[in-house]
C-alpha positions as CSV (number, residue, x, y, z in Angstrom):
1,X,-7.8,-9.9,19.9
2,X,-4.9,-7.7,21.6
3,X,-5.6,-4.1,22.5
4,X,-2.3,-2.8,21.7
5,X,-1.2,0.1,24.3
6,X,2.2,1.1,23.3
7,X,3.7,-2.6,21.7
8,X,3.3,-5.5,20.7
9,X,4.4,-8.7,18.2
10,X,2.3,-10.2,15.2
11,X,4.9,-13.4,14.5
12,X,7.6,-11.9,13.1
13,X,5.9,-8.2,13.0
14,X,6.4,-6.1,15.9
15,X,4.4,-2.7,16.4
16,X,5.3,0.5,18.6
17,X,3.4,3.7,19.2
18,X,5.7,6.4,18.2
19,X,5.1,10.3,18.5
20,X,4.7,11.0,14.5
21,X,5.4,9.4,11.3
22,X,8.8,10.7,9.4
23,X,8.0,13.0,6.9
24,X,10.4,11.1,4.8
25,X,7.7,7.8,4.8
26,X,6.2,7.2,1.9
27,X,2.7,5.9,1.6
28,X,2.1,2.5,-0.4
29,X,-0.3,1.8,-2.6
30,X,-3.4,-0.6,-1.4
31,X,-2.8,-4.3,-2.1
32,X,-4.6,-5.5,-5.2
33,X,-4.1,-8.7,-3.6
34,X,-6.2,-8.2,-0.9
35,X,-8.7,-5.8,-1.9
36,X,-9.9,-2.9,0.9
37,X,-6.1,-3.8,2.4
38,X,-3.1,-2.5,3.1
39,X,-0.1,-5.7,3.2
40,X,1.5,-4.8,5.6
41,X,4.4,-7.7,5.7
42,X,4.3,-10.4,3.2
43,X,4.7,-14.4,4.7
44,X,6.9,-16.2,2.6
45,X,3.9,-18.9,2.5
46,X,1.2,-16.2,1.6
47,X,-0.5,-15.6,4.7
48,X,-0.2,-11.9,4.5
49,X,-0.3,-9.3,8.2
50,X,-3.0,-6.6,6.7
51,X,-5.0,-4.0,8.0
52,X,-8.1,-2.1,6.5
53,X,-7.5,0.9,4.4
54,X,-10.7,2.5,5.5
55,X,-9.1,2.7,9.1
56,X,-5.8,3.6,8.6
57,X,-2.8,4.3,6.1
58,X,0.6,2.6,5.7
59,X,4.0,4.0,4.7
60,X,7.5,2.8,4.6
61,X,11.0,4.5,4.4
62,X,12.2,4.4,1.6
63,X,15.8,3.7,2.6
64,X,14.9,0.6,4.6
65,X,11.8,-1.8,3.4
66,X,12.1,-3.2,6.7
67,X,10.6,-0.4,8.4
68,X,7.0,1.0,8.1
69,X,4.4,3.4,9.5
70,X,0.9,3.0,10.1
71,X,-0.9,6.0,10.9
72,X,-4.9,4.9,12.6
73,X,-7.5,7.6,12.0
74,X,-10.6,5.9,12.7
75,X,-11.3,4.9,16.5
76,X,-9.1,1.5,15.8
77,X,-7.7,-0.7,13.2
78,X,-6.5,-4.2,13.5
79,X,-3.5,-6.0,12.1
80,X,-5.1,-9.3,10.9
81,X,-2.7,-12.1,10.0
82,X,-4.7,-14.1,6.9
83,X,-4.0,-17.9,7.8
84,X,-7.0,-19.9,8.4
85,X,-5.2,-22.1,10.9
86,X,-2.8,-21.4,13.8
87,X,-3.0,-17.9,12.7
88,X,-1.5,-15.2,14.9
89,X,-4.0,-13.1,17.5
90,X,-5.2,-10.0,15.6
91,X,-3.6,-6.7,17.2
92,X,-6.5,-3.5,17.4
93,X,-4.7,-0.7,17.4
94,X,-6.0,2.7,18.5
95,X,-5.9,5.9,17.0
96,X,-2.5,7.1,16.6
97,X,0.8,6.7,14.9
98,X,2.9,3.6,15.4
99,X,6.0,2.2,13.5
100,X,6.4,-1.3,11.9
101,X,9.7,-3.5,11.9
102,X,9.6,-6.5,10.6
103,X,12.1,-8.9,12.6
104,X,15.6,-10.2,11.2
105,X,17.9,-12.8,12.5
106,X,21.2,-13.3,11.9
107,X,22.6,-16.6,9.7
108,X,25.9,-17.7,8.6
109,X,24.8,-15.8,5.0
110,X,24.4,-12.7,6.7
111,X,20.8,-10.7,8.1
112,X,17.5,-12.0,7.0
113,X,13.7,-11.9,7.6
114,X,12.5,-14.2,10.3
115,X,10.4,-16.8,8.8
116,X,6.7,-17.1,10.2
């Protein structure tokens, strides 16, 4: 487990403590997928990033789907990556306000998510 301080990278998440969250985020709706869970980025092979509800909340801007918000309440949450094999380090993140870009690169089609 990684205590995150100010940032860090989950594969192709990365995670920065930021002063507030927009007022123009808008909160999603809990996964029905993984019950108790926010998804937090969807892997193109199903091995969601998630974090527990009951800790914190997650919101994304509306104008870009790339970017989200997750807001901790309770003393930490953690970003768990759901792969039972080389899985990515959970990230514990404290109390606070943090924002969420998922990473792009560039291809000959134009930008696109980086695969994990």
């Amino acid at each position: 487990m990684k205590n995150v301080v100010d940032c860090a990278c989950q594969g192709d998440v990365f995670v920065k403590r930021i002063d507030s969250i927009p007022k123009s985020a808008v909160e999603v709706p809990m996964s029905k997928e993984v019950p108790g869970k926010y998804i937090i980025a969807h892997s193109e092979t199903g091995h969601h990033h998630v974090i527990d509800a009951k800790k914190a909340k997650f919101y994304i801007d509306p104008a870009d789907t790339m970017l989200g918000y997750i807001s901790v309440f309770d003393k930490h949450a953690d970003i768990e990556h759901l792969r039972s094999f080389d899985t990515h380090e959970a990230l514990r993140l404290p109390t606070g306000s943090f924002e969420l870009r998922r990473q792009r690169e560039w291809s000959p089609e134009g930008w696109k998510i980086v695969a994990d």
